[in-house]
C-alpha positions as YAML, in Angstrom:
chain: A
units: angstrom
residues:
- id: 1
  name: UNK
  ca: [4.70, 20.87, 0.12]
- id: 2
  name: UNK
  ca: [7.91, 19.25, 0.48]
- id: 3
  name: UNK
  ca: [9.22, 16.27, 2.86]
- id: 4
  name: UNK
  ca: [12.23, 14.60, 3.82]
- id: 5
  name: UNK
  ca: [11.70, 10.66, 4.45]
- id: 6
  name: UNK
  ca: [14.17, 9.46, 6.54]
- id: 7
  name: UNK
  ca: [14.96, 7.12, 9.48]
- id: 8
  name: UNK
  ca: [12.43, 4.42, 9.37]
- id: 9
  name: UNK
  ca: [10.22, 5.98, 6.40]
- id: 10
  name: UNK
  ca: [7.10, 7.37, 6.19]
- id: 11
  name: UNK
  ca: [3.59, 5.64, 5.58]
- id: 12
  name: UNK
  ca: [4.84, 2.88, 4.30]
- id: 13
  name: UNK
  ca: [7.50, 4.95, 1.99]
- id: 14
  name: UNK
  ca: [10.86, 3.59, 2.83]
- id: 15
  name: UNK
  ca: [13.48, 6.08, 3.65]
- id: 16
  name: UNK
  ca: [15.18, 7.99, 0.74]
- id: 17
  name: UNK
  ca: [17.00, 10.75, 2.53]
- id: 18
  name: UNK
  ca: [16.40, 12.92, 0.03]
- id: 19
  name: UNK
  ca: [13.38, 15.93, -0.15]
- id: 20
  name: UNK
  ca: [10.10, 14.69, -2.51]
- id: 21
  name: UNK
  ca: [7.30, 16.97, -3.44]
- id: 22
  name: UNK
  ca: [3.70, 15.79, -1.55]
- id: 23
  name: UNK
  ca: [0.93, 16.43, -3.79]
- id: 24
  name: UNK
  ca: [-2.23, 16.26, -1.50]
- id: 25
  name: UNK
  ca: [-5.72, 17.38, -1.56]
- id: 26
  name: UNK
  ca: [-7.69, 18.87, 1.43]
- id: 27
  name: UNK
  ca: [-11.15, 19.49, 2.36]
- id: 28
  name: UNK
  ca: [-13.08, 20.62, 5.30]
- id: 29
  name: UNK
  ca: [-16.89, 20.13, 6.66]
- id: 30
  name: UNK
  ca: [-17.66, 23.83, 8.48]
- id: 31
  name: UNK
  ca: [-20.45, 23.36, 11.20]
- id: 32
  name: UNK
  ca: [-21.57, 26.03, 13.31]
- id: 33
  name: UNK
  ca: [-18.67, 28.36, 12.76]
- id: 34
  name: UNK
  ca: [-16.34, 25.16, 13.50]
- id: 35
  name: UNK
  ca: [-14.11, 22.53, 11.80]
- id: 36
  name: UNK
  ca: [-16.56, 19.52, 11.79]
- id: 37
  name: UNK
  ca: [-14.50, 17.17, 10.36]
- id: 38
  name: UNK
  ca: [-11.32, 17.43, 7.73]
- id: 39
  name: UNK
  ca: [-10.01, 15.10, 4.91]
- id: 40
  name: UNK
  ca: [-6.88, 14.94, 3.18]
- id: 41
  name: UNK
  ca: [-5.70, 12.59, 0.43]
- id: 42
  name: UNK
  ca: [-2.03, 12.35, -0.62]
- id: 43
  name: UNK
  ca: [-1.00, 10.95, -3.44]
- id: 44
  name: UNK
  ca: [1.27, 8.26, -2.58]
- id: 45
  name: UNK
  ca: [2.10, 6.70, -6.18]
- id: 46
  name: UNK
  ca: [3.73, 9.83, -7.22]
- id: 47
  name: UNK
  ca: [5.59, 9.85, -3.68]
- id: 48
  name: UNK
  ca: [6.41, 6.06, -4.13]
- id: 49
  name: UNK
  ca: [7.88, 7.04, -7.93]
- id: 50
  name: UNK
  ca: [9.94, 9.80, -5.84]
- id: 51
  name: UNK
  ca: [11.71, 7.85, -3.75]
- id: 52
  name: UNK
  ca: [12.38, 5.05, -6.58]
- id: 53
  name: UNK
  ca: [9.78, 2.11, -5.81]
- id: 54
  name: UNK
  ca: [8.56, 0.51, -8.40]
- id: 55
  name: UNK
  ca: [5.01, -0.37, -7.38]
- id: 56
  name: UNK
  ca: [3.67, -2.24, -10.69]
- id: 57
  name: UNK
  ca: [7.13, -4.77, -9.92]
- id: 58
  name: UNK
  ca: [5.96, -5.32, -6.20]
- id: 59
  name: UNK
  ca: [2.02, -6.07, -7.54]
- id: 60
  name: UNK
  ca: [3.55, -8.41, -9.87]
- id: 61
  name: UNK
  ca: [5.40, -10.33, -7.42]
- id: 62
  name: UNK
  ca: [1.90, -10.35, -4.88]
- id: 63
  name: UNK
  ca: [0.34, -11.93, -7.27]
- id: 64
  name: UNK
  ca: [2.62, -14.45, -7.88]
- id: 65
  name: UNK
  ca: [3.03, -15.57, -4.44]
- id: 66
  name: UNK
  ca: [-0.53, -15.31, -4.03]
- id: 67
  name: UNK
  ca: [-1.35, -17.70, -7.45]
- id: 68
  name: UNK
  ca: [1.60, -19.98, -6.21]
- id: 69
  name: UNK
  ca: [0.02, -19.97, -2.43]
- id: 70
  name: UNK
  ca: [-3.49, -20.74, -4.19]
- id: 71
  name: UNK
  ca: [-1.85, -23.77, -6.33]
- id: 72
  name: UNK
  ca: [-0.11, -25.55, -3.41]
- id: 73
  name: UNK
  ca: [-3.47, -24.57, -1.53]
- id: 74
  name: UNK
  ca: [-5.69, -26.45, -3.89]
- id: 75
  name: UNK
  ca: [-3.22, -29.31, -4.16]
- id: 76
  name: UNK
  ca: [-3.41, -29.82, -0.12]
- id: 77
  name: UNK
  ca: [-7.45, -29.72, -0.39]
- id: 78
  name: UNK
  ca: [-7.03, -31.94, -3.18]
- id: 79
  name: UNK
  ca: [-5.06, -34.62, -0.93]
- id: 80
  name: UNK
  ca: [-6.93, -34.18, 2.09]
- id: 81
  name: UNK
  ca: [-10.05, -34.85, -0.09]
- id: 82
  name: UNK
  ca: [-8.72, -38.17, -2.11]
- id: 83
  name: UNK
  ca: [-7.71, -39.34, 1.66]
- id: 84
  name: UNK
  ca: [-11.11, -38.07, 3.77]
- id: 85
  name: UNK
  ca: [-13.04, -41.27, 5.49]
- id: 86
  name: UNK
  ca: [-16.66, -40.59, 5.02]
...
């Protein structure tokens, strides 16, 4: 299957405004001659490596913030401990 993202994107895919291939996977639960309940599972890295995101790059840069928020995070409970009245 084939999609254009455009406008505003597309779960979480910024817009590219140009057509990607969607690989996906589908399955369905039959129940008395009925469509009980249906699954589908795209596969968003290769759609993210479509439209030129490099997701390794943004994980890199979470994690930095994140150690940097955890540093400055134990430094404040480090303060607030050296200062706490007991």
């Amino acid at each position: 299957m084939h999609r254009m993202i455009a406008h505003g994107g597309w779960s979480a895919i910024p817009p590219v405004d140009k057509k990607i291939e969607m690989r996906n996977l589908g399955s369905w639960r039959v129940g008395d001659g009925l469509i009980r309940e249906n699954r589908v599972v795209e596969d968003l890295l290769q759609m993210y490596r479509q439209s030129g995101v490099d997701v390794i790059a943004r994980i890199r840069a979470f994690n930095k913030v994140r150690a940097e928020f955890a540093l400055k995070q134990e430094q404040h409970d480090d303060i607030i401990a050296q200062n706490a009245v007991f």
